[in-house]
Backbone as JSON, one array per atom type, in Angstrom:
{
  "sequence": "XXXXXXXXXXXXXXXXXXXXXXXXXXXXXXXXXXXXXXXXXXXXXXXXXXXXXXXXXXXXXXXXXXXXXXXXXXXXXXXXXXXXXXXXXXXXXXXXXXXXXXXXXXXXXXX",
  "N": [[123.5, 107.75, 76.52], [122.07, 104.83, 75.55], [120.02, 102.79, 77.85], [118.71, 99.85, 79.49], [115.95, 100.52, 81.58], [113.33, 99.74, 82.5], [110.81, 97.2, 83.01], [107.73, 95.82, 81.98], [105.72, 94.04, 82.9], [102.77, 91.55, 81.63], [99.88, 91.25, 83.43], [97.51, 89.27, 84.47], [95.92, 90.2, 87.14], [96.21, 92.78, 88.91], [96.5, 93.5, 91.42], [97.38, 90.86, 92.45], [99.38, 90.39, 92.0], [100.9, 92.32, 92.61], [100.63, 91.95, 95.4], [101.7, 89.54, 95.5], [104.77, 90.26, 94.61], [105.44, 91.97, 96.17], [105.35, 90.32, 98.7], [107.2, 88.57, 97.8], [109.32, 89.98, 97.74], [109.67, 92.23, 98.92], [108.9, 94.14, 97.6], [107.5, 97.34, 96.8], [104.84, 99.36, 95.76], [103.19, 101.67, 92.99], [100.17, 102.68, 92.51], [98.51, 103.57, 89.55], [96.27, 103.86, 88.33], [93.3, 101.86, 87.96], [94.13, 99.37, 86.82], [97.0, 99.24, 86.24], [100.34, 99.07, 87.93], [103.47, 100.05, 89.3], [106.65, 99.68, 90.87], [108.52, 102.28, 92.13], [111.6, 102.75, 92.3], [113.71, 104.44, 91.08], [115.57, 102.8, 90.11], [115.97, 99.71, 87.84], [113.32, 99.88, 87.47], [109.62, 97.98, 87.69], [106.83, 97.33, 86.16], [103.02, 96.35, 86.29], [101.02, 95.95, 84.17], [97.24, 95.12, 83.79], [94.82, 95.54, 81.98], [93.76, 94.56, 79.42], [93.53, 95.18, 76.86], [95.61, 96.5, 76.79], [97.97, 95.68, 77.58], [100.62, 93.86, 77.24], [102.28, 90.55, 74.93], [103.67, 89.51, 76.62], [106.76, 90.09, 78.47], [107.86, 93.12, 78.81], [110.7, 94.92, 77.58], [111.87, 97.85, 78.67], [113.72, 100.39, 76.82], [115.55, 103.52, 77.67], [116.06, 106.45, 75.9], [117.72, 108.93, 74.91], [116.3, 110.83, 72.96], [113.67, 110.64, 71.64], [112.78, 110.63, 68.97], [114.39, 110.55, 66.9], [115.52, 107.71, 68.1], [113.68, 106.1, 67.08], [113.54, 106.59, 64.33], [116.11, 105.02, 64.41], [115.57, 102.66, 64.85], [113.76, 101.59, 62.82], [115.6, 101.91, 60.96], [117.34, 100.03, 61.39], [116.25, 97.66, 61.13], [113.68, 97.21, 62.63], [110.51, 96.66, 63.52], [108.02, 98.86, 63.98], [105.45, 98.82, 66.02], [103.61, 100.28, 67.92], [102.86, 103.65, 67.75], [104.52, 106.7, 68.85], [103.75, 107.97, 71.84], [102.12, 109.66, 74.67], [102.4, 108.69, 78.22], [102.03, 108.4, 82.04], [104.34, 108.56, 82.44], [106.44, 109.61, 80.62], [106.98, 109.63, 77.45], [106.5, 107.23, 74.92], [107.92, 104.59, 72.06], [106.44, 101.44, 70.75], [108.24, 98.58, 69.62], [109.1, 95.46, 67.34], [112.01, 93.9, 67.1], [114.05, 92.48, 64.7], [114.36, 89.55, 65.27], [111.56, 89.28, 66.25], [111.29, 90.04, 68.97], [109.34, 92.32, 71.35], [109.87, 95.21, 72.06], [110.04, 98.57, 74.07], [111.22, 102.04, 73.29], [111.87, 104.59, 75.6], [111.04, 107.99, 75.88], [112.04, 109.58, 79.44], [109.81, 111.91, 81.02]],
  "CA": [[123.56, 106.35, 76.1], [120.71, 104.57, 75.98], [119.85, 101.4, 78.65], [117.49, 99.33, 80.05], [115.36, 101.23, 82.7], [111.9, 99.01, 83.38], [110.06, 96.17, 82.7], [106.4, 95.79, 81.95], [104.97, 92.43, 82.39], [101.23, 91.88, 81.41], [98.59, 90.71, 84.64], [95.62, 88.88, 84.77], [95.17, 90.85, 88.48], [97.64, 93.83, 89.24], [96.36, 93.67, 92.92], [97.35, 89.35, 92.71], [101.02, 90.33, 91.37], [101.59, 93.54, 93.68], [100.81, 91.06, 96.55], [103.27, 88.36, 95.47], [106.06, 90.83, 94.77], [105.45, 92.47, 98.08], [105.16, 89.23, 99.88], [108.29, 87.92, 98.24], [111.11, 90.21, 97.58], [109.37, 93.08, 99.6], [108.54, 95.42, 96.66], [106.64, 98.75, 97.03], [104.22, 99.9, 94.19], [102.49, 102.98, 93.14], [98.89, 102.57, 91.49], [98.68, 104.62, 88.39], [94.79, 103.51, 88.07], [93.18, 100.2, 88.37], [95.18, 98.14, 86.14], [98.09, 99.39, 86.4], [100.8, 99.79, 89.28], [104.81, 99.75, 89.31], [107.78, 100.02, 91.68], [108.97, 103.52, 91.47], [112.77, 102.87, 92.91], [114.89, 104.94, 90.53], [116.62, 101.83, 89.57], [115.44, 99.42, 87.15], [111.56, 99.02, 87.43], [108.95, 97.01, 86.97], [105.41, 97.81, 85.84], [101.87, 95.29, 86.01], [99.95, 96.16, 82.87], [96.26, 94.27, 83.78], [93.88, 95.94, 80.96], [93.99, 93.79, 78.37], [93.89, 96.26, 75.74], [96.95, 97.63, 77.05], [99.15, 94.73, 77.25], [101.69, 92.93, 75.62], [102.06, 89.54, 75.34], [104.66, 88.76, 77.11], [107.64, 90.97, 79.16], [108.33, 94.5, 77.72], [111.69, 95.58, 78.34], [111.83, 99.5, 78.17], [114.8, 101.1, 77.15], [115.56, 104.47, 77.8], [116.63, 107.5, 75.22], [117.8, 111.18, 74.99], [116.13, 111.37, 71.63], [112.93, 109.13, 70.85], [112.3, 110.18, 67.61], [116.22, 109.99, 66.65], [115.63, 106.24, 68.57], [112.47, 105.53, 66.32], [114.07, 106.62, 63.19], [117.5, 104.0, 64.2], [115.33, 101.42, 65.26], [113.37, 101.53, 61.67], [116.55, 101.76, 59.68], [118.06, 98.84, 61.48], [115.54, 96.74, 60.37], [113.21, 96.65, 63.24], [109.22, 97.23, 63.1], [107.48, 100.27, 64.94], [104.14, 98.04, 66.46], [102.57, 100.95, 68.1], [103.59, 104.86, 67.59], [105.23, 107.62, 70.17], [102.58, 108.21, 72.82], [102.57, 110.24, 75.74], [102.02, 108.34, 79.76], [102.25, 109.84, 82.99], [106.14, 108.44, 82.82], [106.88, 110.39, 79.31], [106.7, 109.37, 75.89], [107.32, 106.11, 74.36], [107.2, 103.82, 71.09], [106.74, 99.7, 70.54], [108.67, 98.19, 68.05], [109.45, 94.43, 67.53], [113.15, 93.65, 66.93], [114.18, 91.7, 63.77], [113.92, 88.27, 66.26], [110.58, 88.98, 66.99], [110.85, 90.93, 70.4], [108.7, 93.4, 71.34], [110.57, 95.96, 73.41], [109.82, 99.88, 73.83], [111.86, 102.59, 73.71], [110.97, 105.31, 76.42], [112.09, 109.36, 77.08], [111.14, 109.92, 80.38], [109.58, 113.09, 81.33]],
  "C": [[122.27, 105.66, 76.49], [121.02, 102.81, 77.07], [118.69, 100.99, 79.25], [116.95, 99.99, 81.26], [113.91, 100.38, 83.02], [111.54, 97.89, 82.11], [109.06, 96.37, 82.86], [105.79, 94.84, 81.52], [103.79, 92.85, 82.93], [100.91, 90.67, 82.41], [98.14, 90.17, 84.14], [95.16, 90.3, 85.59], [96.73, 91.4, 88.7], [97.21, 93.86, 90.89], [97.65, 91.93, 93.21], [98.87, 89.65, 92.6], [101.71, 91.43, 92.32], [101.64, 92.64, 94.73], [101.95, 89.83, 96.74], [104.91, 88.98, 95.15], [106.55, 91.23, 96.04], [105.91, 91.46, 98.85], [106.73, 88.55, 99.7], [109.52, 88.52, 97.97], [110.8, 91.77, 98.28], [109.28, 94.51, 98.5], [107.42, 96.35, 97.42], [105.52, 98.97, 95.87], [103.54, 101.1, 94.41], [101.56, 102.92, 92.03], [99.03, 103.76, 90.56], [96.71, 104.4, 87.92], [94.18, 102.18, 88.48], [93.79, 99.09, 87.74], [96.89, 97.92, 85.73], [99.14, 99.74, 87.81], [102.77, 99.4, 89.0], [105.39, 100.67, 90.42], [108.24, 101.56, 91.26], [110.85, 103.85, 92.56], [113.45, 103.63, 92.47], [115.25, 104.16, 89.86], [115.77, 101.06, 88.22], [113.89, 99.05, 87.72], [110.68, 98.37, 87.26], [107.22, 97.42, 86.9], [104.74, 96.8, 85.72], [101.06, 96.01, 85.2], [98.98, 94.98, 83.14], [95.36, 94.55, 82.94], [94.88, 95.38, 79.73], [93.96, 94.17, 77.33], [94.94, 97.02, 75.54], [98.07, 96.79, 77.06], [99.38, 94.06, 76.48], [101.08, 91.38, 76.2], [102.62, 88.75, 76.23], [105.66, 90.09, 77.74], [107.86, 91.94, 78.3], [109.17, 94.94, 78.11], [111.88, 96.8, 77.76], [113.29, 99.62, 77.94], [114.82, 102.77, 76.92], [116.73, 105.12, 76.99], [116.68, 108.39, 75.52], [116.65, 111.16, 73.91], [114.84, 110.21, 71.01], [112.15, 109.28, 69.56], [113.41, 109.83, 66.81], [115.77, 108.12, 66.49], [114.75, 105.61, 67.22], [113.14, 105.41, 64.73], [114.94, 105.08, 62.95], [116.58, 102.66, 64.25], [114.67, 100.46, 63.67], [114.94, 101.19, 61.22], [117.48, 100.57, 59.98], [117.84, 97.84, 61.16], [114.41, 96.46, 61.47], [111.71, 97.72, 62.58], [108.57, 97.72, 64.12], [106.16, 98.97, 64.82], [103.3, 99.08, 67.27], [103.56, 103.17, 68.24], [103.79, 105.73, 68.69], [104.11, 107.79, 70.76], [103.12, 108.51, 74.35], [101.81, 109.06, 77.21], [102.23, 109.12, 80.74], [103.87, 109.62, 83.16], [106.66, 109.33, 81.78], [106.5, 110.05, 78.23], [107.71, 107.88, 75.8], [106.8, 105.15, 72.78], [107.19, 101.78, 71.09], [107.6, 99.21, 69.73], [109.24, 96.66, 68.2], [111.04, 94.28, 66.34], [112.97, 92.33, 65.48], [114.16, 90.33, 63.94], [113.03, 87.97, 66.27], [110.06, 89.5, 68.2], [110.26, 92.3, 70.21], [109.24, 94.14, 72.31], [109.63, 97.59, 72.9], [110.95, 100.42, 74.15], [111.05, 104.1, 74.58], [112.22, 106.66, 76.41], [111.57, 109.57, 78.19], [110.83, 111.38, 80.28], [108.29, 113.57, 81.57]]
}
């Protein structure tokens, strides 16, 4: 079944945002390079996208599939629009697609 597994809100400064999570709800993070860094709890996550070529505009809520070309297919035929295509990270594979609203979410397989 698929469900929400992370968030990926877009920086200015991924150092400025690790420090204010830290400072106020005692988060952890784990750099993935320089512009990037997220919580790696298990639970739901949260990722700082600071390369501005790489972020959204606004909050990206991931959700997580068995099947993300299955997902890609449903998400098309429901009426929603693929905004950037399957691509591999060091978390797994994932695609963009903005919801018939307007939202831009991803769906993610990990691995």
């Amino acid at each position: 079944m698929a469900r929400m597994n992370y968030l990926e809100l877009p920086v200015a400064d991924t150092a400025r945002a690790k420090g204010f999570y830290a400072a106020a709800f005692g988060w952890t993070f784990t750099d993935f390079g320089p512009s990037y860094a997220a919580t790696m709890s298990g639970d739901t996550d949260v990722g700082f996208q600071a390369d501005p070529a790489e972020r959204t505009r606004s909050a990206l809520p991931v959700i997580e599939v068995d099947d993300l070309e299955r997902a890609q297919v449903a998400v098309e035929s429901a009426g929603g629009r693929v905004t950037r295509q399957i691509f591999a990270f060091p978390g797994g594979r994932r695609f963009h697609f903005v919801d018939p609203d307007g939202h831009e979410l991803a769906a993610v397989q990990p691995g």
